[in-house]
Every structure is written in C-alpha cells, then in structure tokens.
N, C-alpha and C positions, 0 to 999 in steps of 0.2 A: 272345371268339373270333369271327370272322369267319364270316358263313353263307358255307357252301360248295357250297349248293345253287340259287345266283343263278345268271347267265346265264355261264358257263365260260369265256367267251370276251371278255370285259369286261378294261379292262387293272385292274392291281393298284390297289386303293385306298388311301390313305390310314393307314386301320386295318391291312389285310395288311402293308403293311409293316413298320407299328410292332411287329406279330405278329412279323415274320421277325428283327426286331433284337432284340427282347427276348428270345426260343429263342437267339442265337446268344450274349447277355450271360449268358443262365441257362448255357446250356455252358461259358463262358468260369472265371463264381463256382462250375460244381463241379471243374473241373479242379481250380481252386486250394484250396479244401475239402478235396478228397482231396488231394491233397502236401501240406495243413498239418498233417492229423490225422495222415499216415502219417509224418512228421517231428517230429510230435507223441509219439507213439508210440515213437518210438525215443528220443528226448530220454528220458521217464518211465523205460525200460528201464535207461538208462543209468545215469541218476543212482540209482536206487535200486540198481544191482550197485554202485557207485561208493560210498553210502552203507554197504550190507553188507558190501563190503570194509572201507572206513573201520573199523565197528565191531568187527570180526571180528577184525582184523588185529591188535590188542594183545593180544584173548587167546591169539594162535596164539603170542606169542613172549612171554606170561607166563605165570602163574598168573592166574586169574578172580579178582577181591575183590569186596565186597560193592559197591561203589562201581562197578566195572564192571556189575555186572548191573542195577543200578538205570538206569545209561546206555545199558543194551542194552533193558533192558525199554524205557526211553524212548524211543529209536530206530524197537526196532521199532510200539511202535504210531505214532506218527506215519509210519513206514512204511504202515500198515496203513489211517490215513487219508489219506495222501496215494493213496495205490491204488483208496481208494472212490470218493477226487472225481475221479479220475481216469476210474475207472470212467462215473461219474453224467456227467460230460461226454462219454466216448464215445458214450456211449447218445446225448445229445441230439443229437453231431453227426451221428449214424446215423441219427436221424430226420430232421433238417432236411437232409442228402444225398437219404435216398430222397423227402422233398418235393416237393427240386428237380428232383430224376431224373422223378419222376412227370410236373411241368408240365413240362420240358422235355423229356419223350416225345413229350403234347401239341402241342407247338410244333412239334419238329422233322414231326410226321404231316402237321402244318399245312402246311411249306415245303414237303413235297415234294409235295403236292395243289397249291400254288397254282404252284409251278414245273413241271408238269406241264399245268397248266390255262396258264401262260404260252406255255409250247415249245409247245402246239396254238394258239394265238391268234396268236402270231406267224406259225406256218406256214399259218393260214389267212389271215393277213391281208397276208402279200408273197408266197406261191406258186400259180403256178395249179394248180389239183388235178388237171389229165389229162398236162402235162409233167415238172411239177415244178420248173419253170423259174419266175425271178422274174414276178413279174404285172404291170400296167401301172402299178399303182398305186407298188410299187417302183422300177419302172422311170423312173415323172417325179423321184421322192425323188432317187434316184442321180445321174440324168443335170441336174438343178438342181444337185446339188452338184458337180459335176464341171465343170462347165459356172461355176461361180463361184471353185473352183479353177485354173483354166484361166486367169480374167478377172484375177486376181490374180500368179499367178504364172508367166502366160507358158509353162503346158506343152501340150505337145500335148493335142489330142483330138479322137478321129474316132468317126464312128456307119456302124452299117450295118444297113440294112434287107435284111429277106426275105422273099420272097413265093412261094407253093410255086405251083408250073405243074402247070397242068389238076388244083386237087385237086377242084374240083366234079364232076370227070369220076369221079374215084375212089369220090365217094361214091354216084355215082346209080346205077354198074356195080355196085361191092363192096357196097357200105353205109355205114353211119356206124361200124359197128366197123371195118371197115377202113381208112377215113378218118381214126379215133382210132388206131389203130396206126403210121400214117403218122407221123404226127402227133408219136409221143413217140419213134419211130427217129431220125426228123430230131433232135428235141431232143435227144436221148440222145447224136447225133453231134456237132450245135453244140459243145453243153457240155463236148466232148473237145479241139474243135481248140482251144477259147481258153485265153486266159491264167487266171490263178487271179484276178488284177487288174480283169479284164473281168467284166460282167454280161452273161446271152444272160437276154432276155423274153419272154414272146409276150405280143403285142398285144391279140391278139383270133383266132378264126378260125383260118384260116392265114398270120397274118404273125406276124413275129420283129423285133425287135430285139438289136441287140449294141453295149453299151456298150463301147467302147476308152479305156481313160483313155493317159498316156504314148503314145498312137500316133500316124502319120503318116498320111495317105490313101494315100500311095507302097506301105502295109506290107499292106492288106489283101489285096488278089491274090494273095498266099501264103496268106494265110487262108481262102481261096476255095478254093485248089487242094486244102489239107489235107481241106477240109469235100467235095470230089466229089460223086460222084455216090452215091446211096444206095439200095438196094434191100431192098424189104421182102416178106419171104416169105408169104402168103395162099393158104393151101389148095396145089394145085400149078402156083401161079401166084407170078411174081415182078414186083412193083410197082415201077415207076423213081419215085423220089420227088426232080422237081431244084426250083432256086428262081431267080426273078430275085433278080438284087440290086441295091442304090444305096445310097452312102455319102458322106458328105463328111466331112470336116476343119471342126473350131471358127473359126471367125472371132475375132478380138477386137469386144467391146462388142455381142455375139449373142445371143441371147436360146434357151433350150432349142426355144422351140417355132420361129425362126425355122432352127434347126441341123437339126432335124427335115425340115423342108419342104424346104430343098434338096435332101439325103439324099431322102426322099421324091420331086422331080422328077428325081432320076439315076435311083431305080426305075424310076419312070413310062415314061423314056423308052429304057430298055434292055427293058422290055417293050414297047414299041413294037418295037423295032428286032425282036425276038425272033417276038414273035403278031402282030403287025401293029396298024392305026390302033383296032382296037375295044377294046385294053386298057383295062384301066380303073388308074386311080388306087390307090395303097394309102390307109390309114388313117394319119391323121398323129395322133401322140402327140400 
C-alpha cells in the first residue's frame, strides 16, 4: 500500500497506480462471485424441489412398497448431503467475499485519497490561485500545441494580450486588496466573454493572455466590445478597471514565442498611442 503521507502533490507513481487497477479488478472478481453464488443458490433450490418432486410423485399416485421407501430413504439422505456440501461451500464463498470486500474497501479508500490528492496537484500546478484563470505555465502547454495544430492543419489562430491601465495607481490609492479584487473581476469577466475552446491566462502581475484557437484577427474586436469596460465596487467608491490590448493571428512556420512578440509589439504600441511615449512594454510569454 502506497504511503500517503509523502508530498500530496507529487504526480501518481508507479505503485499508486498499480493500487488503483488492482481495487478496480478486486471490484470487478466480487460482482461476479456474488452472481455466481446467488445463481448458485437457486440452481441447488431447484434441483432439490425437482428431486422431491421426482421422489414424491410415485407415492402420491400409488401405494408406498418397501422398495419405494428404501429409494426415498435413499434420496433423501443424499439430499441431506448434497445440502451440507452445499452448505460448507456457502460458507467458504462468504468468507472469501467478505476477504475481498475487506481489501477492496482498502483500495477503493486508497483511489479516492490519491484522486483527490491529484484534483489538488493539478489545480495547483495549471491555475493561478488569485484568478483561477490558467497559469503561464499552462498557457506555454496550450498555445505549443495549438500553435503545432495550426502548423499542420492550416487553422486559424489568434492571441491576445491584456494589460490593465493605471493598475499601480490602484494599488498605491486602494491597496493590494483592492488591486487583488480588480484583479479577479476582470478575470471573472474575460472568462465570460470567451469561447469554451479558448484559454484566458494571466501571465503575471497584471497581464492576461487569451488563447483563440479556430479564430481570425478580423474576430477579436467583438471580443473587445463584449469584455467593456468593468467596474469594481470598493467601499463607496467605484474602480474603472480598462486594459490595453494587442493581438495577432498565427503565421505559418511561427514559432509560440515569435506569435507572442508580435501580439506583444500591437500592445506596446496601442499603449503608446493611449498613455503616450513612456509606456512600457508588456511581458512576453
């Protein structure tokens, strides 16, 4: 058995697994245990009403002779042995049931600790914990692979960057809890206007990315419109929370981090155009 007291967050090993397939073969050998006994069981039912008929049947439409009762005495105790062995098997199959029920109590305790201990590993290790949005780490996974989908099959694929305007201002006025609240309204909204097909990340900080598989560059600017403008309540004060953005479309024979960069210099310079020449730069995936 598996220690369960290692690091929680480890992916499954080896062993755990071989844990998780032997509980689900031990469930598998008592289903059919119990429908054999309990088919078992009615088989022995049968046949012995089946035999007492048999025997019975001649005397109800003759006279008894000695000859019959010597065949009835005969009958019934081979009945009477067939019952015991029948018996002494129940018993054993009712031990080696509850056996397996025991270990595969065991086992199944086992699954649901390590499936549990997986559902937390995985969600800490692709969400960031203040959004809930995928993390960068998921975000290069995705967009590699879409990005090699793309290379292959010729479908569209567009990115889009976000960059929240004045949120340093927010937090030096409000604080950091308010700047963490900003923070997960915006995601909470991203993660409404997209598709289910689409990934929204945060990067870092206050930036975002939004992976588009199947989309055009033409298609975002609806995208834009949906997502507005967004206001967050703080004490009796209401916070504009907007973002620059920049995106491009997939190239053929383009590299994730090259898709990125351009996406990246459409931000750069539409925050220009916005705050003027001291913008700075976003963080390129």
């Amino acid at each position: 058995m598996p220690d369960l007291t290692e690091n929680p967050f480890e992916p499954l090993s080896e062993q755990q697994i071989q844990e998780i397939e032997l509980a689900q073969k031990n469930l598998r050998g008592l289903e059919r245990r119990d429908w054999w006994l309990w088919w078992s069981a009615i088989t022995v039912i049968l046949l012995l009403t089946l035999t007492v008929v048999t025997v019975s049947l001649p005397n109800i439409l003759k006279e008894s002779d000695r000859t019959f009762q010597m065949n009835l005495n005969l009958a019934i105790h081979a009945l009477v042995a067939l019952v015991l062995l029948f018996n002494i098997y129940t018993v054993y199959q009712q031990w080696l049931i509850k056996r397996l029920r025991t270990q595969t109590a065991k086992h199944v305790e086992i699954l649901s600790r390590l499936r549990i201990r997986a559902e937390e590993f995985q969600k800490l290790a692709t969400r960031d914990p203040l959004t809930g949005l995928s993390n960068r780490r998921l975000g290069e996974e995705r967009l590699a692979g879409e990005v090699a989908r793309s290379e292959r099959h010729g479908h569209p694929l567009s990115v889009l960057l976000l960059d929240l305007n004045r949120f340093k201002g927010i937090n030096d006025r409000h604080g950091h809890a308010a700047g963490d609240l900003a923070l997960k309204r915006f995601a909470e909204r991203l993660n409404k206007v997209i598709r289910a097909s689409d990934l929204a990340v945060r990067l870092g900080g206050d930036e975002f990315l939004v992976i588009l598989p199947e989309c055009l560059p033409e298609r975002i600017p609806a995208l834009l419109k949906r997502l507005g403008r967004i206001e967050v309540e703080w004490g009796e004060e209401k916070l504009a929370v907007t973002s620059a953005v920049g995106w491009a479309g997939y190239e053929k024979g383009e590299t994730p981090a090259e898709l990125i960069e351009r996406a990246d210099k459409s931000l750069y310079a539409n925050k220009r155009k916005e705050h003027g020449a001291d913008a700075a730069p976003a963080a390129i995936l």
